[in-house]
Structure formats: C-alpha cells, structure tokens
N, C-alpha and C positions, 0 to 999 in steps of 0.2 A: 642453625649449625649443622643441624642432620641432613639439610639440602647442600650443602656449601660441600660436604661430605663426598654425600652422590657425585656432585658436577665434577670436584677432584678427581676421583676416581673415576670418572666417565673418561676427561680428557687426558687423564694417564693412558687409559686403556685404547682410545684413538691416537695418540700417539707412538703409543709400541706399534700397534696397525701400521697405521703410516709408514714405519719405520721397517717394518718389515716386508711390507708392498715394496717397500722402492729401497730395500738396505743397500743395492748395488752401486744407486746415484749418491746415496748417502757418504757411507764407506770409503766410494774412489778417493776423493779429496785431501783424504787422511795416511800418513804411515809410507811415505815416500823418503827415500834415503838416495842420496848421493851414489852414482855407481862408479867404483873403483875400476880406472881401466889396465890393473896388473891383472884381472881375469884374461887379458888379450894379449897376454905370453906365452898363455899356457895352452900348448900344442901338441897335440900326440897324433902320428902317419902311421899308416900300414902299409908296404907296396908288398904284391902278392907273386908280382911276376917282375923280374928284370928289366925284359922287354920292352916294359912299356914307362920306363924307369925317366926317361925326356917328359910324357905327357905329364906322367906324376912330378915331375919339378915343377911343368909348368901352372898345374893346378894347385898346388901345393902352394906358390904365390899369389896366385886369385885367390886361394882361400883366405891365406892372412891380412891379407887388402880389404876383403870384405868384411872378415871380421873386424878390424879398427874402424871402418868406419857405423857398423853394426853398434844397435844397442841394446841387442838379444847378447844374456849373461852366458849361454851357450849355443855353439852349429856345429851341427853332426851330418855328416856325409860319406857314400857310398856308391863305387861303380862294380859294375859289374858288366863283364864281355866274355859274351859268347858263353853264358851258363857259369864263369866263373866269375869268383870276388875277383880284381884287381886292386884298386885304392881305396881307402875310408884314412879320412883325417875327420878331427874333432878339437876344440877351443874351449877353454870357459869355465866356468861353475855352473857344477850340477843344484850346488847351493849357494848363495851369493853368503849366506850368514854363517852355514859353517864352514867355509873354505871348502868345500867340497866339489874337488877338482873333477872334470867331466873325463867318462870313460866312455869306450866302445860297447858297450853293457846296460846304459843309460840308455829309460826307454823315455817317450814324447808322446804324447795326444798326438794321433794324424788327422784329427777332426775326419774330415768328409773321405779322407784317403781310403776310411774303414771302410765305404760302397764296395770298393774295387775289391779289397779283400773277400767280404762278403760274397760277391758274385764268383769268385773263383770257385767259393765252397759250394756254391750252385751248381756250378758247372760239374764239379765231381759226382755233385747226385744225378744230372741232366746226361751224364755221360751211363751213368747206370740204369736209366730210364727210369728212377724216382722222381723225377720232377718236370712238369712242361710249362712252358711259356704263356702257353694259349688257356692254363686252368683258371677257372673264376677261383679266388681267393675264399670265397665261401665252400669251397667243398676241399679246400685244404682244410679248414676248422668251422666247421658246423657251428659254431659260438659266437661267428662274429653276428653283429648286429649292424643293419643300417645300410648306406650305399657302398660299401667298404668293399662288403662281398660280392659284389660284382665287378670290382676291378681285377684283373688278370695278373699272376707274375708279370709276366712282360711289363706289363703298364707299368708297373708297381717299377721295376728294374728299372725302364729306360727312360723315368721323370711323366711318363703320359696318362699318370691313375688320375688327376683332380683333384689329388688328395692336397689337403693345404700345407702349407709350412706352421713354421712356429709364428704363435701368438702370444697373448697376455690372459692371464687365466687369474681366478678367486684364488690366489697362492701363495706361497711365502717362497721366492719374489712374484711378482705379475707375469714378470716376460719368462715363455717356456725356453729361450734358449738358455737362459741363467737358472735351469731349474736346480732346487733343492731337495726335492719329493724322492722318494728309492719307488721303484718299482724291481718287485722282484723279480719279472720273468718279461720277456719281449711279449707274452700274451697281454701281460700286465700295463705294458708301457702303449699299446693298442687302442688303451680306451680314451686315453686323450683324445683318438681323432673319430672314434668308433661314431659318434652320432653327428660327427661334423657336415652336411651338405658339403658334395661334390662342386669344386669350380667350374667343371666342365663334362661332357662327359667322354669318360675313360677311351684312349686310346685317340684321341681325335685334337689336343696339342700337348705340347712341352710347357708344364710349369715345375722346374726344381722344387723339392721336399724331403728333407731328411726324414720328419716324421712319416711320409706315406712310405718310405724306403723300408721302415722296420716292418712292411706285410713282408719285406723276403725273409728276414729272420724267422717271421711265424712260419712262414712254407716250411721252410727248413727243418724247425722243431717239429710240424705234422706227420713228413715223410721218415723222418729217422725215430720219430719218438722219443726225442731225447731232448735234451735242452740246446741252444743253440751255442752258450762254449763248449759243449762236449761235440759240438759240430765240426766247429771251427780247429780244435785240438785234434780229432781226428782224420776230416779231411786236408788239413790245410796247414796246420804248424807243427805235427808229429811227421809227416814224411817229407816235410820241406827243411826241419829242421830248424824252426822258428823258434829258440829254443827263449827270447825275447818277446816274446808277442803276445797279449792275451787282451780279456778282455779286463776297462780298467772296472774292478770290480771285488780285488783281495790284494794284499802288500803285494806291493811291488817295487824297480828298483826305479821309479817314476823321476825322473828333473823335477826341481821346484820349479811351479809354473806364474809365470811375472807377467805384470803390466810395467811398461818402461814408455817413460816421457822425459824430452829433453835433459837426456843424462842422469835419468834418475829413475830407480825403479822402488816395485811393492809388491809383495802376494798378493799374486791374481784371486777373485772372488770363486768361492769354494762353489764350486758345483756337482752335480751326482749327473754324472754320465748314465744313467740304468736307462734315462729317456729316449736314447739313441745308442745303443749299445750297438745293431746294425750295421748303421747308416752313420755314426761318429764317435762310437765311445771304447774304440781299441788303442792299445797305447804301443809302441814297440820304436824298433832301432832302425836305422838306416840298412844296417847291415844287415837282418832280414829282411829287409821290406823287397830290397835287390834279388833276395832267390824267390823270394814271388816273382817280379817283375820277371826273371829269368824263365821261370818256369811258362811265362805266356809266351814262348819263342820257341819249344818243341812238346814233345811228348810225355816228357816226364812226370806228367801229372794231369795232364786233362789232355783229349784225343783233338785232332785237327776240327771236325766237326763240332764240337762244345766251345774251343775257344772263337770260332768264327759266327757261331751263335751268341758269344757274350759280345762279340764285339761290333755285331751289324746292326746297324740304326737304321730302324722303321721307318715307314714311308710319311709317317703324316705326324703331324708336329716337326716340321724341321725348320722351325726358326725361330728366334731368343735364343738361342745356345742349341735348341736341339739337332739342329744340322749337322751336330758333332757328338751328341751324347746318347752311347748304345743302350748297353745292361750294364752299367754300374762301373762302366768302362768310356774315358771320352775318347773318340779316335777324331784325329785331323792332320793338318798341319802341322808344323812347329816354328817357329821364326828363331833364326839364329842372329843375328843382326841383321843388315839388310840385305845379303846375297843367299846365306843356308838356309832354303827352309825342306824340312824331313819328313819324314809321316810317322807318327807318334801313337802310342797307345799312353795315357796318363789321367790321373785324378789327382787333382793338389788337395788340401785342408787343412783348415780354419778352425782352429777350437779357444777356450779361453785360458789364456797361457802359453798357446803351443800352435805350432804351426808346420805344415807339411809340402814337398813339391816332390812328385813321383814321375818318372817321366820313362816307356820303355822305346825305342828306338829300333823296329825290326827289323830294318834295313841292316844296319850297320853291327846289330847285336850287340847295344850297349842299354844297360841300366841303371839308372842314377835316382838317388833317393836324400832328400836334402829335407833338416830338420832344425827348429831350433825354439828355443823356451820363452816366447813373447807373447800376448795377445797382436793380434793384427787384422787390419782391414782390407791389404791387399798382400798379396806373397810376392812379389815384384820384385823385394829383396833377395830371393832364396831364390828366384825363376832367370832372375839375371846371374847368380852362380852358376845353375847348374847349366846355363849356357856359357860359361867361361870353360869350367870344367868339360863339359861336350866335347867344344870345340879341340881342347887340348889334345883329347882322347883319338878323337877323330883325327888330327892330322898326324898324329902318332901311326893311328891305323894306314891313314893312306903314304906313310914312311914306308911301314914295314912291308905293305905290297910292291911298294916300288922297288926294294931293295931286294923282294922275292921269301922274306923271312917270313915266317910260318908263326 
C-alpha cells in the first residue's frame, strides 16, 4: 500500500510538471466565447485640424471597414504631420467582458515596436556623448560574463551581436517567449543569454534577437546609473509628453489582451514582460507613439547627427532583413499598393495579445501608428490600414498643394 502511495504521488507530481512545462498548449483549447459584433459600432474620431477634414472622412471609412471585417475586440490609430496630431480614431472593447468601451487613453503591448523606442533614448545619451556604438558591452558592465561582452552597442542595436533569440528553457512554461519568471532589472533579465555561445561572430551577419536587444537597456542603465525606466521617463516620455507610455511593469490602463479564432475569443496567456522590457515589454497608445515618430523628423529632441546614426545600416550582414535594419530602427522602402512606394523609417510588433505597426514617412511628414488587442502571426491586417489611411492623408496633402493651401 505504502508503494502504491509513493507511485500516486510521483505521477501527481509529473503531472503538475507536465502541466506546467507546456500550460500554454494546455490552457489554449479551453474558455473561448462567442465574440459579439456590437463591439464594431463603437467608434470615437478626433480630427485635429480642418484641413485635412476630406483625408479624415476618407480614413475614417477604411477604418470602419477594417474593423467589421477584424476580429481584434479593439484598433486604435494615430497620424500625425508635420510634428502635429492630426487624426486618431479608435473601435471596440477595452474589455470584452466588462463592456469596457475603448478610449484614446488605452495603452497596447507594441511588442518589438519597443526597439525603436529604446534606440531613441540612446540616441539622447549618444547625442551627449554618454554612449558609443563602437563600445564592447563588457566595459559598459564589468559583470557580464561569457561572449556577451564582447559584443558592441552597435551589434547589440542593429541585430549583428549572435546573440540568439528566444528558446525553451527548465521553466514554468519552456518556451522563453511565454515567459512567467519576473526579473527585476534588465541586468537581471541578462542572464538568460549570459553564458549562451555566440551564433556568429559579432558584427559579421544579421540574425534578429529581442533577447540580445536588452544589452541596449544595460548600456543605458551603466551610463546614466539609473535604472532603465527612469531612462526612458526622462529622456523620452517626460519631454515628448508621453504621458501613456511606460514600461509594462505597475497598474496601468493596459486593453485586455486576446487570442481570437474564428469569431471567438479568450484571455490571452499571462505572461511577465521583465524578459524583454528593452526590446518588447513597453506598453502605450497610438497617440504617443506619433510624437516619437515626429520627433525623428527634426530637432526637437535628438540632433541631425544621432538620428542619422540610429538610422544607418552597417555594411555587413545585409541580408535576411538586414539590408533594411539599422539601430533599432528599420529603414526601406514602403509599398503602397502597386504604384506608391515611399522611404520609411518603422518598426511593427508582435506581442501576446497585442499587436503594433509604426510607420514614419519623411518625405511627406506623416506619422502613423496602428494598434490593436489580438495575438498575431502576421500584422498584414493593421499594415494594409495604415496604407488606406496613408494614402488618404497623402492625396489630401497633394490637394492642399495644388490648391496653394498652407
């Protein structure tokens, strides 16, 4: 009886394991509801300037289009030209189960959107001559351990450290992008990749990596001595006026964040963003994301030389995407359907729940920032808005010149 005992209680205890190894593949299957499409009436516009009162109709009906056929419970969106807000409209429940109808105030995981941010606040130290490109990562912090510290900011910024991506780890869950774990400080969150062997070595190709991303956080905290939201708060959301932006890490006025299949959604699986606090664990609104975006089209916050440092891609590694990915910034192209295409400065992201497309325009001086509360594979859906939206914006623009209006 006293063995029967043990074995019980062995495969209880292998089972909570199991269960918690893999709760994510578990869990999915479970607690899907029906989603009600009276979320897709609920509309609220801003238009900022009269002017441009034609583009805003015309976007304003792309928006509602995309939203009914959308099965994100909220989208939030933002332009901005020539430094100023113009439009932001927004749809949906902030909360599908308390009627919690979506505001301009409602922030969004912008997953990987958070690089660009990140690199902005670089830029204000690199503008101060606290920080350089070319430093090995080991004489920012003496601490690190392993090949780590011989990668460079640079590296670390433009995807070219070797540093790996996320894996599956001895953890509750396996896979590090569903992680559960808190780490309290970006030093902290470090040691995941601290004794990882290098893919390559550093500076010599392009492999994307959120995890190798968070060495810029640490540069960050070295130079200012501070922690790295008191970075961020000070360089970057206190004179931008980001007064939505933080990182997710205390209350906030966060969307619930869903998984949504064939017209039916569920609370997305809970994870602790501390992993990639850097590199994807900021949360905020369309409508600041825009005075960043703004802000990389003059002076008002980082000098011509810093932003042209965050945004020029290195000579080696330019191919799999690097051809187009600077410091934490993607510059290219842009396709507008088959005849516009623009030159772009932008970073989209992917988080679980939530999903981002960021897109700045310097030609033309327009900024657009497009959000909504889904898990997602590809942002296809939010990249084909904010090319509706563009376009509108733009032929407005080339109205007003035609007609000599200011």
């Amino acid at each position: 009886m006293h063995k029967w005992k043990i074995a019980a209680v062995f495969l209880l205890s292998l089972t909570v394991l199991i269960f918690k190894f893999f709760e994510p593949v578990f869990v999915y299957n479970s607690g899907w509801t029906d989603l009600e499409q009276d979320n897709k009436t609920l509309l609220i516009t801003d238009l900022r300037d009269e002017q441009w009162e034609k583009a805003a109709g015309v976007a304003e009906i792309s928006f509602q289009e995309t939203a009914k056929q959308s099965d994100a419970p909220a989208i939030s969106i933002a332009v901005a030209i020539d430094g100023q807000l113009i439009w932001r409209a927004a749809t949906g429940y902030a909360d599908i189960k308390e009627k919690r109808e979506i505001t301009f105030k409602h922030q969004f995981r912008i997953g990987s959107t958070s690089k660009a941010v990140t690199a902005v606040a670089i830029g204000r130290l690199y503008d101060r001559g606290m920080i350089g490109f070319d430093k090995p990562m080991g004489e920012y912090d003496t601490t690190l351990k392993g090949d780590v510290k011989r990668v460079t900011l640079g590296q670390a910024m433009s995807q070219r450290s070797g540093i790996r991506n996320y894996g599956s780890c001895f953890c509750f869950p396996i896979w590090e992008h569903r992680n559960r774990r808190h780490f309290s400080s970006v030093r902290d969150s470090i040691k995941v990749i601290e004794k990882s062997a290098l893919l390559f070595e550093p500076g010599t190709q392009f492999q994307y990596t959120s995890l190798g991303y968070n060495l810029v956080g640490l540069a960050a905290e070295s130079v200012t001595n501070t922690s790295f939201e008191d970075v961020l708060n000070d360089e970057v959301f206190a004179p931008l006026g980001m007064a939505h932006t933080q990182l997710e890490k205390h209350k906030s006025n966060l969307v619930t964040l869903y998984d949504t299949q064939n017209g039916r959604y569920k609370p997305a699986f809970h994870v602790d963003n501390s992993i990639r606090w850097p590199s994807g664990g900021i949360v905020s609104t369309p409508t600041d994301l825009v005075k960043l975006g703004s802000a990389m089209l003059d002076d008002r916050l980082l000098s011509e030389n810093a932003r042209a440092a965050l945004l020029n891609i290195p000579q080696e590694g330019r191919e799999n995407g690097g051809e187009q990915y600077a410091h934490g910034w993607r510059v290219s192209d842009w396709g507008i359907g088959d005849d516009v295409v623009m030159s772009a400065y932008h970073h989209n992201g992917v988080a679980v729940g939530s999903f981002s497309v960021f897109v700045v325009f310097p030609e033309q001086g327009i900024v657009v920032s497009a959000m909504a509360n889904k898990s997602v594979e590809s942002v296809s859906e939010l990249k084909n808005l904010v090319d509706k939206i563009t376009t509108a914006f733009i032929e407005n623009q080339t109205s007003n010149q035609d007609t000599g209006e200011e």
